[in-house]
C-alpha positions in Angstrom: 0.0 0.0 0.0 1.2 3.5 -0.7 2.2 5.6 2.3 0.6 9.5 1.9 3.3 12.3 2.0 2.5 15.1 4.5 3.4 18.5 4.5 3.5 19.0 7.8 4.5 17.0 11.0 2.7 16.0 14.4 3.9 15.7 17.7 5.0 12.4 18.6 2.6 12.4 22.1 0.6 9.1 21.6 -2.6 11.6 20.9 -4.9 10.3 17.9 -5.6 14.0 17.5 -4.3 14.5 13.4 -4.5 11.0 12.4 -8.2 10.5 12.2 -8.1 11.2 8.1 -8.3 8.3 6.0 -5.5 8.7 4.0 -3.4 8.2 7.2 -5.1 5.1 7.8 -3.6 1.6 6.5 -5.6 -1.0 7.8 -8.7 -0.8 10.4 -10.3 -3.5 12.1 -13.2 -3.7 15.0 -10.4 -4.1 17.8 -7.2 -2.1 16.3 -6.9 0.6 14.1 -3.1 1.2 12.3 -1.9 4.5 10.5 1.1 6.0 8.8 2.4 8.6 6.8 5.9 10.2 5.5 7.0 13.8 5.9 10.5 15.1 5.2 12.2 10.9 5.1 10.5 10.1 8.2 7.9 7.7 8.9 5.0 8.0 11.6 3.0 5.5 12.4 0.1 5.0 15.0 -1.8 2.2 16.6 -5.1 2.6 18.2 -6.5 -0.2 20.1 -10.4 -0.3 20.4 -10.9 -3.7 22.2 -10.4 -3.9 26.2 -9.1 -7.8 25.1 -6.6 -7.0 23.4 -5.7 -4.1 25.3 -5.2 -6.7 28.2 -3.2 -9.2 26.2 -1.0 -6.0 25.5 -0.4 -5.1 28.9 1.0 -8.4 29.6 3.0 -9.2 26.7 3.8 -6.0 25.2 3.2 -4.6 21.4 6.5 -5.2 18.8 7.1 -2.6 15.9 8.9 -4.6 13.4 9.9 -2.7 10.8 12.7 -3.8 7.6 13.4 -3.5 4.1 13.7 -6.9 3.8 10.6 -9.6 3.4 12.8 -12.5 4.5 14.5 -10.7 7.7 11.5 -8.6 8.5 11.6 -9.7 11.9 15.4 -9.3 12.5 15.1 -5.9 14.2 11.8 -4.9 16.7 10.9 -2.1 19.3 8.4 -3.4 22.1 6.7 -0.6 23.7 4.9 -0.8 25.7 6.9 -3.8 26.8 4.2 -5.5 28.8 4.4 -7.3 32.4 5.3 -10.4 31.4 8.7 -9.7 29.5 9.7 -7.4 32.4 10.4 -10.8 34.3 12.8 -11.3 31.6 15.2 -9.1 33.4 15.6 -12.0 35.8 15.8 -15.6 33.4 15.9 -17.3 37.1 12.2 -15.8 37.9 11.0 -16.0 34.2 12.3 -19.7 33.7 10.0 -20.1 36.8 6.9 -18.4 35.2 7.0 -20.7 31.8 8.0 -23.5 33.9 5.7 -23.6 36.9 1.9 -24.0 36.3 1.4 -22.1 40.4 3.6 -19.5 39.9 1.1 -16.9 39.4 -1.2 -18.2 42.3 2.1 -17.6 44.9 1.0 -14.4 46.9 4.4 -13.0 46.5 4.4 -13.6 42.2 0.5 -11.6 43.0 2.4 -8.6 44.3 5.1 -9.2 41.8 2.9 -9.6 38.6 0.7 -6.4 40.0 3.3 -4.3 40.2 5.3 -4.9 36.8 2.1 -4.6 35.4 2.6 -0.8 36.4 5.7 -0.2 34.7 4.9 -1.2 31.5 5.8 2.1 30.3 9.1 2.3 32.6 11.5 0.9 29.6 11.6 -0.4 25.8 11.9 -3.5 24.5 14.4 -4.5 21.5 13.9 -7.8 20.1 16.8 -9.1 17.6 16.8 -11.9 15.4 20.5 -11.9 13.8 19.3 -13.6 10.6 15.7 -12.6 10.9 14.5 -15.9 11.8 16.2 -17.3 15.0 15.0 -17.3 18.4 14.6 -13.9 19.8 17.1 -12.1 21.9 15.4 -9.8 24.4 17.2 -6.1 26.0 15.8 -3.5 27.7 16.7 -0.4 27.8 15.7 3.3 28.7 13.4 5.0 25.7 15.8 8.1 25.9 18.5 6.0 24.7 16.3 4.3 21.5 15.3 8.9 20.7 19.4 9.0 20.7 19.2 8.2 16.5 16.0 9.9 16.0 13.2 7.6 16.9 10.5 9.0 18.9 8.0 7.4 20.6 5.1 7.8 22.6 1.9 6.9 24.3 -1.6 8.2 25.9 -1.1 6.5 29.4 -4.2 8.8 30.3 -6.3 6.7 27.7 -8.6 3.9 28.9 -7.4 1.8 26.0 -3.7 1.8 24.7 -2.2 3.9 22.0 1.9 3.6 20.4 2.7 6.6 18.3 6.7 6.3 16.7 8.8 8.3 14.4 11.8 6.4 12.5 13.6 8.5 9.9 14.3 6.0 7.0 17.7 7.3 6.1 19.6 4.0 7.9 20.9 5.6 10.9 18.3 4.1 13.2 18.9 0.3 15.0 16.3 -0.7 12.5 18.5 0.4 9.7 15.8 1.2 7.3 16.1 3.6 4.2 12.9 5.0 2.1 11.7 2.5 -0.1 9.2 -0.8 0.2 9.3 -1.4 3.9 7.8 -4.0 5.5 5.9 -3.1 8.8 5.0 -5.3 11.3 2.8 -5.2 15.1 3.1 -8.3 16.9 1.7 -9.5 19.7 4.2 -12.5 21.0 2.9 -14.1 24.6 5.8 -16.2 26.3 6.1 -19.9 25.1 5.3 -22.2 28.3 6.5 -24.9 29.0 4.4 -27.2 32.0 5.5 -30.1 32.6 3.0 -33.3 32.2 1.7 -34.3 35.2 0.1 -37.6 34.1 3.6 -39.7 35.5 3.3 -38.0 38.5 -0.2 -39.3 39.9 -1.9 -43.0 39.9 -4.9 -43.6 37.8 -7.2 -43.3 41.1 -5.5 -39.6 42.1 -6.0 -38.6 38.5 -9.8 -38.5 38.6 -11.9 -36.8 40.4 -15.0 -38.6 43.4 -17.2 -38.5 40.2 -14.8 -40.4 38.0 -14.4 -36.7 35.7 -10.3 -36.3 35.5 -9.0 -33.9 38.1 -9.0 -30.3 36.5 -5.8 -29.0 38.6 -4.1 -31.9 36.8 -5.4 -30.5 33.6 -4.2 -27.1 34.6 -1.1 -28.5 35.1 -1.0 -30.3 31.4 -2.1 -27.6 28.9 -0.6 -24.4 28.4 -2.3 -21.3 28.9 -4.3 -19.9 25.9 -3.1 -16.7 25.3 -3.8 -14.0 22.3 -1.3 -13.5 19.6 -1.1 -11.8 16.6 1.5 -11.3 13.9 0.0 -8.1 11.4 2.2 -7.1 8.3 1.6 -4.7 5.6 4.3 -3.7 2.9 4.4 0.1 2.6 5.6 1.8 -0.3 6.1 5.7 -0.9 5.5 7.5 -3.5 
């Protein structure tokens, strides 16, 4: 899709205020809404997300920015913000190899307190996600968003907002750590929960502590087994500019 050129710029202030045009808008959907346009070499998009569901799964496992020249290493290079609750615990792989590991971490009153209080700093830091060849495992660092402005990327949010809101500026001229120049770039938003990994609990109990007084199989065991449903979604849209 072709990108619209702008005379003039907006503030980068996570404020929907501007972008409400259609020509700004790429792709709109009953629970997310996604814009862009280019003034002066320098790309602004927008995200605008209309569903308290998937403002929730947000929360918790952060919104990705990919953005690349390149349709086979588009995912090489992404900016998570905000960075959501559960990748903060990536900051200690002890305590997240214990939250993808163990099916009662979250009911532990101290992971409450914990979870409850990440969940408040969403905001606090930004996310880069690297893939060296684009299609790896991910490679997670946090670091403070006045360090990501440094090469020119800007980006912001409406914390006052009921439902979230990402507003960026990348200047396509290579300089950035997404090392994108003006041309067809691919743009993706990703929504990437934590793989689990529960152990089965089936060795662990005879047939008779397995099932339930009614003979229906225990649902804690269940709980145990299966790994928590959580949303995800991988949007991509190939911008080109006139």
């Amino acid at each position: 899709m072709t990108v619209v050129q702008k005379n003039q710029a907006l503030p980068v202030d996570g404020s929907l205020v501007g972008w409400t045009s259609d020509n700004t808008l790429i792709s709109s959907s009953d629970d997310i809404n996604y814009y862009a346009y280019l003034h002066d070499n320098i790309l602004y998009l927008f995200v605008d997300v209309k569903d308290p569901r998937l403002d929730s799964a947000i929360r918790q496992s952060g919104l990705i920015v990919y953005l690349s020249n390149s349709e086979e290493n588009r995912k090489r290079v992404g900016i998570g913000y905000p960075v959501g609750s559960f990748n903060l615990l990536r900051e200690s792989p002890a305590t997240y190899n214990d939250f993808t590991t163990d099916p009662e971490f979250a009911r532990k009153p101290e992971n409450v307190e914990l979870m409850r209080s990440l969940l408040n700093q969403i905001y606090s830091k930004v996310m880069i996600v690297e893939r060296y060849d684009g299609q790896s495992n991910a490679e997670y660092g946090f670091v403070e968003k006045h360090l990501v402005e440094i090469d020119g990327i800007e980006i912001a949010s409406d914390q006052e907002r009921r439902l979230i809101t990402l507003e960026m500026k990348i200047p396509l001229d290579g300089s950035t750590l997404y090392n994108v120049e003006k041309g067809s770039i691919w743009v993706g938003f990703a929504l990437e929960p934590p793989i689990f990994r529960f152990p089965n609990t089936d060795t662990m109990m005879n047939d008779q502590q397995s099932r339930g007084y009614y003979g229906q199989r225990n649902r804690t065991a269940q709980r145990m087994r299966s790994q928590p449903r959580m949303l995800s979604r991988d949007d991509w849209y190939l911008l080109r500019f006139d």
